[in-house]
Each structure stands twice: as structure tokens, then as C-alpha cells.
N, C-alpha and C positions, 0 to 999 in steps of 0.2 A: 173189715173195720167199719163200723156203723159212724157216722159221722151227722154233724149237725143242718146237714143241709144239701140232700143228698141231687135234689133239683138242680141246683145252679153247680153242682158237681158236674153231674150228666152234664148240663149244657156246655161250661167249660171245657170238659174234653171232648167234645162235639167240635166245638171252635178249634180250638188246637188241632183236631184231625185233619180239619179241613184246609186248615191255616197251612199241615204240612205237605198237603196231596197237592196247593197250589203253588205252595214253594219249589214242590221237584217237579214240575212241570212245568215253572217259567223256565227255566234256561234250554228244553227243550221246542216251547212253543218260539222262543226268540230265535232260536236258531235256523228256524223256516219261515221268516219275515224276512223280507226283502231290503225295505226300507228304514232310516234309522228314524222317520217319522210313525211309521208301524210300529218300530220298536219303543219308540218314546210311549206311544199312546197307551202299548197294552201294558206296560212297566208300571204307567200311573194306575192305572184300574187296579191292577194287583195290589199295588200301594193304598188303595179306595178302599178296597174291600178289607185289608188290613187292617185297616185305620178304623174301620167302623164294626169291626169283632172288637177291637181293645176299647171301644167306646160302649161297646154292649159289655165287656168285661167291668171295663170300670162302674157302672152302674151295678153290677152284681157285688162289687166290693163293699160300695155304700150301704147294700141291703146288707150283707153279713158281718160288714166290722173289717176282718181282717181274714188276709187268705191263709188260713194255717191247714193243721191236717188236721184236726180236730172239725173244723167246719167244711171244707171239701177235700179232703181226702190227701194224698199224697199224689196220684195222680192229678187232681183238681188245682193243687198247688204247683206242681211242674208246667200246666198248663197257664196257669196265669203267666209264668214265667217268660215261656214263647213270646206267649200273646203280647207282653208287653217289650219285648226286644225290637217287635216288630209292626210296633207301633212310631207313633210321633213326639220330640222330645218332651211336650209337659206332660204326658201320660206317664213318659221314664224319668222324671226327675218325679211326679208326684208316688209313684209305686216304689221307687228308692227311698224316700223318705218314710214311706211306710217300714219297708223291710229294715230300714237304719233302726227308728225307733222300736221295732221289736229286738231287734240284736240289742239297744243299749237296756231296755227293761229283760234284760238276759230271758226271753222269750225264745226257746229252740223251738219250738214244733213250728216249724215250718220251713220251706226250702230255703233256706241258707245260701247254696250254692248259686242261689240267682244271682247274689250282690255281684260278686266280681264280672261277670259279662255286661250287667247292666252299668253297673260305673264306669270299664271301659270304654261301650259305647258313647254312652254321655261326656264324656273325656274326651275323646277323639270328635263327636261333634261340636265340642265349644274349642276346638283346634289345639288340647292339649295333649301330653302323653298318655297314652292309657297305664293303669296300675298293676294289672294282673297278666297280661299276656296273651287276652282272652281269644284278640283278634288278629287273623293272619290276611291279606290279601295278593291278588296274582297281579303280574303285569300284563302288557300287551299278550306277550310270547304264552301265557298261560303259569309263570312262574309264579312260585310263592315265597312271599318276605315277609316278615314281622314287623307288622307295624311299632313305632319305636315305644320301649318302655320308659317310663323313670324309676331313678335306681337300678338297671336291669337286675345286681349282683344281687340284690337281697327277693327278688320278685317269687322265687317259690317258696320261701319263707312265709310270705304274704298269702300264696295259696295255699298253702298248708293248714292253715288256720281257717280254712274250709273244709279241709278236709278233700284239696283237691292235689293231682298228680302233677308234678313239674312240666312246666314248658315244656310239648313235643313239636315235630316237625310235623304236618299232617303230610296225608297219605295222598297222592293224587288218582282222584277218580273221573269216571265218564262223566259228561255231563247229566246234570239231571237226576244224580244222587240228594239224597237230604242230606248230609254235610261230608266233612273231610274228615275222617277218623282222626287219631291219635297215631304217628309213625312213634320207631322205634328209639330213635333220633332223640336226646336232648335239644333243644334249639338255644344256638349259642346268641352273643352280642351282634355277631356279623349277619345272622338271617334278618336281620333289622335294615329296614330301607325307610326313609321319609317318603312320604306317597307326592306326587305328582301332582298339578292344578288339577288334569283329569281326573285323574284317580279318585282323589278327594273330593271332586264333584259327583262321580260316579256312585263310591259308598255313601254318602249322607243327601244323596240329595230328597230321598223321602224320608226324610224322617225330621227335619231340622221344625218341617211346619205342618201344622194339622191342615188335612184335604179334603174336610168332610166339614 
């Protein structure tokens, strides 16, 4: 597929590579740190370096307009996607509004299936319920819950209209895997747990403020 801008394509999935070789390797590199000042320190770096690919991302947005597949590819556009999950919230409320306003000028070509994770996210960092289901977390003991939905009854309704598969249970893996697949499991009401002061300090704490 020839596309309009095949540079900031490359580069895009350059960033994303690298985005994901450093993602499966923190929870390996923290596991052989000692202390939880070790672990703080190298957690923010990770988050540093995150922060300043979506800041070189977003710069690449501004040269092309809009991330569809037409201007970097379909790859290009799964990658902005990452890039911006894991980034800091005004990079994910401004990329949301991007993708909103293409969905309402009925604009498909482009990844779709970003919105629901990214609204989640952003839901869950302004201390609301997330919409889509997007997001599971574990406890102490390494367990996983769902964090809570609203409406849960109608929530795969809602994915559907992405063209995404119902709520599962994910799979539990070693650490150090890049994510938890999809189990076999529907995920009912009850896999739903309110997160913790911890817990909730723990997922949002890089992302609420830019570090860079």
C-alpha cells in the first residue's frame, strides 16, 4: 500500500518497536532491583522516554494532518495508537479528539479501534468508570479484576460497534510478556473490583502529568 508519507511512517513504527521492546522488559528489569527507590527511579525514565516518542509523535501529526492509512499506513496508524496510550493525559485527550472528530465527519480510514482504550484510559484517569472494558488490573497476590464499567449490561454492545470482541478474562502470563491475551472466559459483573488508593496511584501515576 503506497501511502502519503512514507517517512514519518518508518519512523512511527520505529517508535512503537521500541516503545514495545521497552515495555516487556520493564517488569523484568524491576524484578531484579532491590529497592523501591530503584524501582521508582527506573519506572520514571521508562515513563521519560515514553513521553518524549508521543511528543515526537505528535509533532509528526501536525506535519501530516491526521493519522489515517492513507498518510502512514495501517501499521503507522496502530502505532500512533500505542504511542499515545502511553503517553501523558493532554497528548490522550488531544489524539481523542482528533479520532472523535474523524468518526463524527464519518472518516473510516483510519484505526477505529484506538477510541475505546483511549477513552478508557482517560476515564479511569479523571477517577471515572471506564466505557468499554478496555482495562483489567491485578492485585497484590497477582490477581486480575476489572476495573469497573458503567452500564456494564450493554458494554459489548458498545464494542461491537468497533468491531471489537466481548469482554474476556485475560490469560495470565510470565512476566515480561507484552500484554495478556484474550481467555476464553466472558468477563462477568463480578470480575469487577474498585481499585485501591494504591493501586490507583500505581496505574495512573505516569500519565496524569507530562515529564518532559
Amino acid at each position: 500500500m503506497l501511502v502519503s508519507f512514507p517517512k514519518y511512517q518508518k519512523i512511527l513504527v520505529a517508535m512503537d518497536q521500541a516503545d514495545q521492546i521497552e515495555i516487556r522488559g520493564h517488569y523484568k528489569t524491576l524484578s531484579k532491583l532491590k529497592s523501591d527507590k530503584e524501582k521508582a527511579e527506573y519506572s520514571k525514565q521508562l515513563a521519560q522516554r515514553c513521553h518524549s516518542r508521543a511528543k515526537e509523535m505528535m509533532h509528526i501529526i501536525s506535519q501530516i494532518g491526521q493519522p489515517t492509512f492513507e498518510n502512514i499506513g495501517i501499521d503507522g496508524a496502530k502505532a500512533v495508537s500505542v504511542l499515545t496510550l502511553h503517553s501523558f493525559k493532554n497528548i490522550m485527550k488531544q489524539m481523542l479528539g482528533i479520532y472523535n472528530a474523524m468518526l463524527l465527519n464519518e472518516n473510516t480510514d483510519f484505526y477505529m479501534r484506538a477510541i475505546p482504550p483511549l477513552t478508557d484510559k482517560l476515564m479511569i484517569l479523571e477517577e471515572k468508570l471506564q466505557y468499554y472494558g478496555t482495562n483489567w488490573n491485578t492485585t497484590n497476590n497477582g490477581e486480575f479484576y476489572l476495573i469497573p464499567i458503567k452500564d456494564f449490561s450493554n458494554v459489548n454492545q458498545r464494542r461491537a460497534q468497533f468491531g471489537m470482541e466481548p469482554v474476556k478474562k485475560p490469560v495470565v502470563l510470565s512476566i515480561g510478556q507484552n500484554k495478556h491475551p484474550l481467555g476464553t472466559g466472558d468477563a462477568t459483573e463480578t470480575d469487577q473490583k474498585p481499585m485501591t488508593d494504591e493501586e490507583y496511584l500505581e496505574f495512573t501515576q505516569f500519565y496524569k502529568e507530562a515529564m518532559i
